[in-house]
C-alpha positions as CSV (number, residue, x, y, z in Angstrom):
1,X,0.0,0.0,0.0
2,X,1.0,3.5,-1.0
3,X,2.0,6.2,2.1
4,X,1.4,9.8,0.7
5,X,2.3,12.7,2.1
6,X,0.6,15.7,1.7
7,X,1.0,19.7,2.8
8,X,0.4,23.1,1.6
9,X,2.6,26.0,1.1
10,X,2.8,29.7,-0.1
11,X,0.1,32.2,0.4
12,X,-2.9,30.5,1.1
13,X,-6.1,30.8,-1.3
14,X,-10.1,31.2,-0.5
15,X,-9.6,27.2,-2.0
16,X,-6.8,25.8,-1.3
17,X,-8.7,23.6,1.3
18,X,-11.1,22.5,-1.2
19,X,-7.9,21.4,-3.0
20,X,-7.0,19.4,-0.3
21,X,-10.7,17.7,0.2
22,X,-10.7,17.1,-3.0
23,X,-7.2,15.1,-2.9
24,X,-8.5,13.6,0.6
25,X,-11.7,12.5,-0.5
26,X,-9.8,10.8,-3.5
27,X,-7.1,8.7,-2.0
28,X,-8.5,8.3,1.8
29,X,-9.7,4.4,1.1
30,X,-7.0,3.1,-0.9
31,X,-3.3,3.9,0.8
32,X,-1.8,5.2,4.0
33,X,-2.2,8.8,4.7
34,X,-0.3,11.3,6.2
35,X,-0.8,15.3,6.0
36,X,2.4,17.7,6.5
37,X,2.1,20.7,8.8
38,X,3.6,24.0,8.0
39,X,4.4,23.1,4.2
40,X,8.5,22.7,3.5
41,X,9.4,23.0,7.2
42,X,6.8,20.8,8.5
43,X,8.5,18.1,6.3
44,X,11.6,18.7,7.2
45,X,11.1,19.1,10.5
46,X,8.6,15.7,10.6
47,X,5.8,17.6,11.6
48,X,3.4,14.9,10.4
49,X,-0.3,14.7,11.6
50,X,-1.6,10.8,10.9
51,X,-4.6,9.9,8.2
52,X,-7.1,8.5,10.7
53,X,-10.6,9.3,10.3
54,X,-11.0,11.7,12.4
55,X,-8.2,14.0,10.8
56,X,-10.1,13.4,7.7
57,X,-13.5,14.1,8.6
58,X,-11.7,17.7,9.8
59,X,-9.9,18.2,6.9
60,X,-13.5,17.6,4.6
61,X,-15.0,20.1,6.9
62,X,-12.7,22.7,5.8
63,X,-13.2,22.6,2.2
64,X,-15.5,26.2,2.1
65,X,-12.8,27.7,5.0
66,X,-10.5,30.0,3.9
67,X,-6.7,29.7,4.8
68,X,-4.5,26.3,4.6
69,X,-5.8,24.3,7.4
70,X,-2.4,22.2,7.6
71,X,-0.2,25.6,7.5
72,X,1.3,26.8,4.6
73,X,3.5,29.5,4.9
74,X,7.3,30.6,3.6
75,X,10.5,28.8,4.1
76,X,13.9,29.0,2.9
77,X,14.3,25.7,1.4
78,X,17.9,25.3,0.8
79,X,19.8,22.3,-0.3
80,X,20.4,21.2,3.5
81,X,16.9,21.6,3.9
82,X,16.0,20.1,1.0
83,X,18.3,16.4,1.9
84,X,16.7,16.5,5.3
85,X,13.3,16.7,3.8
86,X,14.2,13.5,1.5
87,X,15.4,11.8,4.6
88,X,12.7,12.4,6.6
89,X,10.4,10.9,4.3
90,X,12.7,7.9,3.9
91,X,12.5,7.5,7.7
92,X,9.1,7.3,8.0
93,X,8.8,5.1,4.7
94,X,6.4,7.6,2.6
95,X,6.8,6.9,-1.0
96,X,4.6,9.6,-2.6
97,X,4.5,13.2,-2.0
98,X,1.8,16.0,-2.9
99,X,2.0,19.7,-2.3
100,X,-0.7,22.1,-3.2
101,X,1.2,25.6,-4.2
102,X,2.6,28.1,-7.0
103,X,5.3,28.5,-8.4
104,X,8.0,28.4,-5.7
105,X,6.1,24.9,-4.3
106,X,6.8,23.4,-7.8
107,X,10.3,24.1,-8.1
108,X,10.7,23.0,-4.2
109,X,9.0,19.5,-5.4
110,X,10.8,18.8,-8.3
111,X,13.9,19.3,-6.0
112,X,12.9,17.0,-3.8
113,X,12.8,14.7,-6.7
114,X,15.5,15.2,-8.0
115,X,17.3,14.5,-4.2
116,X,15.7,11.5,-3.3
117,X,16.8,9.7,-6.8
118,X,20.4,10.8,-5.5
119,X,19.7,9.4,-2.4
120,X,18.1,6.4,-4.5
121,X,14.6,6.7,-2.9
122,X,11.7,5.7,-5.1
123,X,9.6,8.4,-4.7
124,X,6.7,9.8,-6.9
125,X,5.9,13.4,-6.4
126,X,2.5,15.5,-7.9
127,X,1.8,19.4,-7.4
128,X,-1.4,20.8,-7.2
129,X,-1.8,23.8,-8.0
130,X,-3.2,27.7,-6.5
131,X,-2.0,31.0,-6.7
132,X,-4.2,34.4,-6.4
133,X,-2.0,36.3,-8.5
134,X,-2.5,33.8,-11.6
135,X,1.3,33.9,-12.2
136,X,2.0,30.1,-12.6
137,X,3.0,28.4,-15.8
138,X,1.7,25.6,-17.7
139,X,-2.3,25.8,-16.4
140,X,-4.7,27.8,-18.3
141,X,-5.4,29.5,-14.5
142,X,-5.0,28.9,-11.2
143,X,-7.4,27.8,-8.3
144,X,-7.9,31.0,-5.9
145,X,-6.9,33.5,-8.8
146,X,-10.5,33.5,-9.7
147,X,-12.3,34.3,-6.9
148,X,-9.6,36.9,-5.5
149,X,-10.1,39.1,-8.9
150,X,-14.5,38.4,-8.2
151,X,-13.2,40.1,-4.6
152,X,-10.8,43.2,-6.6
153,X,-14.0,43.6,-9.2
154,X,-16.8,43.8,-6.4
155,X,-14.5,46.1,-4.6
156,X,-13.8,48.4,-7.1
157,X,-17.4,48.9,-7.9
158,X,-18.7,49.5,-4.8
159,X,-15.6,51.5,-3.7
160,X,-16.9,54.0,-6.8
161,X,-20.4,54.5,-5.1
162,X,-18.5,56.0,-1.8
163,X,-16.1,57.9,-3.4
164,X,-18.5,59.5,-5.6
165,X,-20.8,60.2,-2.3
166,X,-17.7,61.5,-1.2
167,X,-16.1,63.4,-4.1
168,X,-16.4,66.8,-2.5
169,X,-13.9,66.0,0.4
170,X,-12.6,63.1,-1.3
171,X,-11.3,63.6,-5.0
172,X,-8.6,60.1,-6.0
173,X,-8.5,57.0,-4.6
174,X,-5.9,54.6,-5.6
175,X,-6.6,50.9,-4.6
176,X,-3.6,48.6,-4.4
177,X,-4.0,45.0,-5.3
178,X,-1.7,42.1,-5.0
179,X,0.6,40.8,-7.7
180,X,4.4,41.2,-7.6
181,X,5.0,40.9,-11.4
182,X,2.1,40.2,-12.8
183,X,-1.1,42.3,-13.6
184,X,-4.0,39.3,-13.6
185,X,-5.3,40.6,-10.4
186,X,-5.2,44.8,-11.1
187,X,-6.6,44.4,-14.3
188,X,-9.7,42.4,-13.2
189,X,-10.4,45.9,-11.2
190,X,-12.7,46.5,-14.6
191,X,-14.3,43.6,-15.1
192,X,-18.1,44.3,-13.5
193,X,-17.6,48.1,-14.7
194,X,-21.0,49.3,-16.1
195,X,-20.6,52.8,-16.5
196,X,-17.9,55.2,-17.8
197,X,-18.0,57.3,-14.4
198,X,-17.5,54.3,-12.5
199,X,-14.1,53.6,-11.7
200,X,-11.4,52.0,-12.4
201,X,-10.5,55.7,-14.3
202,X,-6.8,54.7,-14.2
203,X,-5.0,50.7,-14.2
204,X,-1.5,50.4,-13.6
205,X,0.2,47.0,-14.0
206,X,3.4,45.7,-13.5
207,X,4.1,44.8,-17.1
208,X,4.2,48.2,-18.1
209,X,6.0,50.7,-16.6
210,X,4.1,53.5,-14.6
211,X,4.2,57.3,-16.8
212,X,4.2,60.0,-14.9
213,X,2.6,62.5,-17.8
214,X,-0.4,59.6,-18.3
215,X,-1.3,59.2,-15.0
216,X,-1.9,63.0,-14.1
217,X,-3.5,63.6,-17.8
218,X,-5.9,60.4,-17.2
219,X,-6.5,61.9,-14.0
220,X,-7.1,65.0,-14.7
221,X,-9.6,64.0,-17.5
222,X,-11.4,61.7,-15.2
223,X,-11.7,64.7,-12.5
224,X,-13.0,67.2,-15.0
225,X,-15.4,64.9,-16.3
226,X,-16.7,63.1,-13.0
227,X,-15.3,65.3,-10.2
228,X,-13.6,62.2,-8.9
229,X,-11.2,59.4,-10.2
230,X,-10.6,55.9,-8.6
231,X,-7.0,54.1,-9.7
232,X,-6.0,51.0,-9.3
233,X,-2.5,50.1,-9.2
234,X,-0.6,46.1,-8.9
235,X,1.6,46.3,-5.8
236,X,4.6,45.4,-8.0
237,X,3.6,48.6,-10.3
238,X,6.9,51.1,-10.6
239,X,7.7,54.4,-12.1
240,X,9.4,54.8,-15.3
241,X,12.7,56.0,-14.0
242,X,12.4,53.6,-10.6
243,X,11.8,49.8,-8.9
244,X,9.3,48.2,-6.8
245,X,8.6,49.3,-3.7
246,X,9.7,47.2,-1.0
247,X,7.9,47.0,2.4
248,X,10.0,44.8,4.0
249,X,12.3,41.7,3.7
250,X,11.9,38.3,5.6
251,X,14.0,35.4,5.5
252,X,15.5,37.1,2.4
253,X,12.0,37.0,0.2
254,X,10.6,40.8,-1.0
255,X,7.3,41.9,1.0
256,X,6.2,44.8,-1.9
257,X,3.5,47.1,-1.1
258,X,3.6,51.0,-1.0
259,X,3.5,52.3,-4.4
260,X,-0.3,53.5,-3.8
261,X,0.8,55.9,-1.6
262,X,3.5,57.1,-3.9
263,X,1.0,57.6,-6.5
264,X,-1.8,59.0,-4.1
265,X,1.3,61.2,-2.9
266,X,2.1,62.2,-6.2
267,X,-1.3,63.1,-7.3
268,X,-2.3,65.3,-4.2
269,X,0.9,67.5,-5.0
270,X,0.5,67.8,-8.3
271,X,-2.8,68.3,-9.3
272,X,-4.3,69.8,-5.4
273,X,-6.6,67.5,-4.9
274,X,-7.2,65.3,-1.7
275,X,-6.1,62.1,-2.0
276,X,-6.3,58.7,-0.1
277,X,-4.4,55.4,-0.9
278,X,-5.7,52.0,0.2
279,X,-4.4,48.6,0.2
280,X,-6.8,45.7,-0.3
281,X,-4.9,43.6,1.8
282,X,-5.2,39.9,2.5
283,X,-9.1,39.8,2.3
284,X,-8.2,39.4,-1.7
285,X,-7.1,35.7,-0.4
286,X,-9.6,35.1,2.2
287,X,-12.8,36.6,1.7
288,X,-15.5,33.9,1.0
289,X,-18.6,36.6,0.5
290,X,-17.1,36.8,-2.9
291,X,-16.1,33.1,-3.1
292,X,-16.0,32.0,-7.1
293,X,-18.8,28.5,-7.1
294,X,-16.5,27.7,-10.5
295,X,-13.1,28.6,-8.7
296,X,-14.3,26.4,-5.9
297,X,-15.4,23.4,-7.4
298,X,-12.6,23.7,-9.9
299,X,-10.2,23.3,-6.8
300,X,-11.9,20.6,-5.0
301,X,-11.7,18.8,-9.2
302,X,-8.1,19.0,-9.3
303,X,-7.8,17.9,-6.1
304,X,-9.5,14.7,-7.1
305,X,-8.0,13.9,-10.0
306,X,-4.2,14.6,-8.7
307,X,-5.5,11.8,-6.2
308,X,-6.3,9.4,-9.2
309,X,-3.1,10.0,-10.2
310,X,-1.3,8.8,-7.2
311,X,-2.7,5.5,-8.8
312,X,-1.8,5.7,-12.3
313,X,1.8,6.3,-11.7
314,X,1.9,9.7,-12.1
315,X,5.2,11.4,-11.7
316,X,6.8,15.2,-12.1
317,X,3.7,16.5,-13.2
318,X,1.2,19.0,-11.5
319,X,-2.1,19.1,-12.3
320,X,-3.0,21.7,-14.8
321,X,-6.7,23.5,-16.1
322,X,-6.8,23.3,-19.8
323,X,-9.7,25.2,-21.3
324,X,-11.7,23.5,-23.8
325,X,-13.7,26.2,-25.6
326,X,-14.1,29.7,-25.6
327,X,-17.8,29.7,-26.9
328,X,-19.2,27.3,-24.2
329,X,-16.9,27.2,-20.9
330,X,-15.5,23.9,-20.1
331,X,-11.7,22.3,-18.7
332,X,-10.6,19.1,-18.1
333,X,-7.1,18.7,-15.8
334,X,-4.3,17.9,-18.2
335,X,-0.7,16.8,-16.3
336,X,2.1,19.2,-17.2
337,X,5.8,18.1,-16.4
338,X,7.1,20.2,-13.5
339,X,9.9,21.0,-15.9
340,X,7.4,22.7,-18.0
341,X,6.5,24.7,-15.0
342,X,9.2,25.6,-13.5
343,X,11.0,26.9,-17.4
344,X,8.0,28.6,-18.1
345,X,8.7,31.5,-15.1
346,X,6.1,34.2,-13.9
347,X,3.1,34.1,-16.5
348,X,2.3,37.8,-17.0
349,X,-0.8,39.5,-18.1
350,X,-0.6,38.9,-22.1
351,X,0.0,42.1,-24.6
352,X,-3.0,41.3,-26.0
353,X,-5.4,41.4,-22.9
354,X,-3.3,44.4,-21.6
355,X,-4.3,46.0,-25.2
356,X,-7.8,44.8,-25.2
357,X,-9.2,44.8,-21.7
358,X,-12.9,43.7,-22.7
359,X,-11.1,40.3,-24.1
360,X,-9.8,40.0,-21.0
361,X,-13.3,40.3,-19.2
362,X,-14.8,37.6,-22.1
363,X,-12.3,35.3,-20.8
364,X,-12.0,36.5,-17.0
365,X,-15.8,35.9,-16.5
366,X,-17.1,32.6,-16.3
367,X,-14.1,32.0,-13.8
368,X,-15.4,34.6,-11.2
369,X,-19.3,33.4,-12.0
370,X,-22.8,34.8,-12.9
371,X,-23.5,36.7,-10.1
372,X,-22.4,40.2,-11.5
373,X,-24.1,43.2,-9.7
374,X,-25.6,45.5,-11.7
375,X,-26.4,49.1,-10.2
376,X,-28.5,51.8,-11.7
377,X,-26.2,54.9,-13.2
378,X,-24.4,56.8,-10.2
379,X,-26.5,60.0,-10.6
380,X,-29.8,60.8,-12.2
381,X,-30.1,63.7,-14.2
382,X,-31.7,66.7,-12.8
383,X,-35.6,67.7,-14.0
384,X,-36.3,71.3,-14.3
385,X,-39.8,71.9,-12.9
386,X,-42.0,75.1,-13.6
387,X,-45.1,76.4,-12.8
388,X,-48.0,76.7,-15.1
C-alpha cells in the first residue's frame, strides 16, 4: 500500500482547502495517509499529523474555509533543507508526496525529486496547483486567482459609489492589489464596470511601466469629467525612472506594497486635490462573501483527479486546467511536467489582454461566475420643474 504525504505551502487561497478535500476524499480508502504541517518546514522538521478518520472528517470540513488548514507558509528551502526533507520521508517510509502551491512549491517539489533519486529513494511526487496572482505556468489558471479578482472587481465597484458620495472631500483613490510581477489581479479591477463614471479611471500594472505624464493627464480627465477618479495600481507597479517598492524583507523574500501611496502622494501634490491610498490587503485571499462557485469546485476537481493519479503512476507532473472552448466554458485537468512549469517562469498578463481589456473580461468571467451586480447609473439627471 502507497503512504502519501501531503502539505500546503505559499500564500494560502479562499480554495486551497477545497484542494485538499478534493485530494483527501480521492485517495483516503486506498493507501496510508499522512498530511504535513507547515508546508517545506513541516517536512523537514517531521511535523506529520496521521490519516485517521477523524483527521479526515476535519480536513473535509474545511473545504468552504479559507486559509491552509495544515499551514502553509514561507520557508527558505535550501539544499540542507532540501536532503533532510528527503530523509525524513525515507525514515518514515512515505513513497509519494503532494503539495498544493505556485510557483516556488513546484520548483521546491521537483527538488525533492530530484534528491531522493540521488539518495536512490523511489519516490513519486504530484503538485497541485493555487496561486491568487495567476502567475504560474503551464495551467490555463490557477485555483484561488478566480475568486480573488471576483473580490478586486466587487471592490472596485462599490468603492466607486463612496467615493463618488464622497467626491467633495474626497477627490482620487488609488486601490492597491496584489501581484508582484504580474497584472491578472489589477486588471480584473474592470471587469463588472457598467458605466464610464464608474471607476477604475486609471489601471496600472506591472508589465508596463508607470508614466508620470499619463497618469496626471488620465487623472485629470477623469476629475474634469466626474469630479472624482478611482485608480487602481498592482503592488509590483513602478515608475518609469524607478523599482518596486519594497515594504519589507523576511527570511531574504521581498514583501512589496507602498506604491499606492506614492502615487496617491504624487497626485495630491500635483494636481491639489485630496487624496487617499488603500491597500486591499489579505481579504483578496480570504474573503469567502465573494467566493468563485467555479473557482471552488474547480479546486476541489483537481484535487481529485491529482489523487487518481497517485494510482496511475503519475510522476513530475502538476495538475494543470486546460480550457476546452471559448464559446461554451469547459476544462478538463491535463498533467504538465514540472519542468514545464518551473522553465516557463512568472506568467504575465498577455500584450494582447493588456491591449484589449474587454477580451480579457470575455475570458475572466465565467471563472469569477454569474452573479455580477448590476447598479443603476451613479447619478440621475436633474428635471427642471415650472409652474404653469
Amino acid at each position: 500500500m502507497k503512504h502519501v504525504a501531503v502539505g500546503q505551502a505559499g500564500g494560502p487561497t479562499a480554495v486551497i482547502n477545497a484542494t485538499l478535500a478534493g485530494f483527501v476524499d480521492s485517495v483516503k480508502e486506498r493507501c496510508r495517509l499522512t498530511f504535513i504541517e507547515g508546508g517545506y518546514k513541516g517536512l523537514v522538521e517531521e511535523n506529520f499529523l496521521a490519516g485517521d478518520e477523524e483527521t479526515v472528517e476535519w480536513i473535509k470540513e474545511n473545504r468552504f474555509v479559507p486559509g491552509a488548514c495544515l499551514q502553509s507558509g514561507r520557508y527558505p528551502f535550501e539544499k540542507e533543507e532540501i536532503c533532510e526533507a528527503v530523509r525524513s520521508l525515507k525514515k518514515n517510509n512515505i513513497d509519494t508526496l503532494v503539495f498544493i502551491g505556485g510557483n516556488g512549491t513546484m520548483e521546491a517539489l521537483f527538488k525533492v525529486k530530484k534528491e531522493a533519486e540521488r539518495q536512490d529513494w523511489p519516490l513519486q511526487v504530484i503538485g497541485l496547483p493555487k496561486t491568487v496572482d495567476n502567475d504560474l505556468g503551464g495551467t490555463d489558471h490557477a485555483p484561488g486567482f478566480a475568486s480573488a479578482a471576483k473580490y478586486i472587481a466587487k471592490t472596485t465597484k462599490d468603492l466607486s459609489r463612496d467615493l463618488y458620495a464622497m467626491k467633495n472631500f474626497e477627490q482620487v483613490r488609488v486601490l492597491e492589489t496584489m501581484g508582484r510581477n504580474a497584472g491578472w489581479l489589477a486588471a480584473a479591477a474592470g471587469a463588472w464596470k457598467e458605466y464610464e463614471e464608474e471607476g477604475p479611471h486609471f489601471t496600472a500594472l506591472p508589465e508596463q511601466p508607470l508614466n508620470r505624464h499619463q497618469l496626471l493627464k488620465t487623472v485629470q480627465q477623469a476629475l474634469d469629467d466626474f469630479g472624482y477618479a478611482l485608480i487602481v495600481v498592482s503592488e509590483g507597479v513602478q515608475w518609469e525612472e524607478g523599482s518596486q517598492i519594497e515594504l519589507n524583507q523576511v527570511d531574504g523574500r521581498t514583501v512589496l506594497g507602498g506604491i499606492s501611496k506614492q502615487i496617491s502622494e504624487f497626485i495630491g501634490e500635483e494636481l491639489k486635490v485630496n487624496t487617499r491610498a488603500e491597500l486591499l490587503g489579505m481579504n483578496q485571499r480570504a474573503d469567502t462573501s465573494s467566493l468563485s462557485t467555479t473557482d471552488s469546485n474547480e479546486a476541489y476537481r483537481i484535487g481529485e483527479e491529482g489523487g487518481n493519479w497517485v494510482f496511475q503512476e503519475y510522476d513530475k507532473v502538476m495538475a494543470a486546467v486546460g480550457r476546452r472552448s471559448d464559446v461554451c466554458y469547459t476544462i478538463e485537468i491535463i498533467p504538465v511536467k514540472l519542468e514545464t512549469v518551473i522553465a516557463e517562469g512568472e506568467r504575465l498578463l498577455p500584450a494582447t489582454f493588456i491591449k484589449d481589456r474587454n477580451a480579457y473580461y470575455e475570458w475572466l468571467a465565467p471563472l469569477m461566475g454569474g452573479d455580477r451586480p448590476t447598479y443603476p447609473p451613479l447619478s440621475k439627471r436633474r428635471v427642471q420643474y415650472s409652474e404653469y
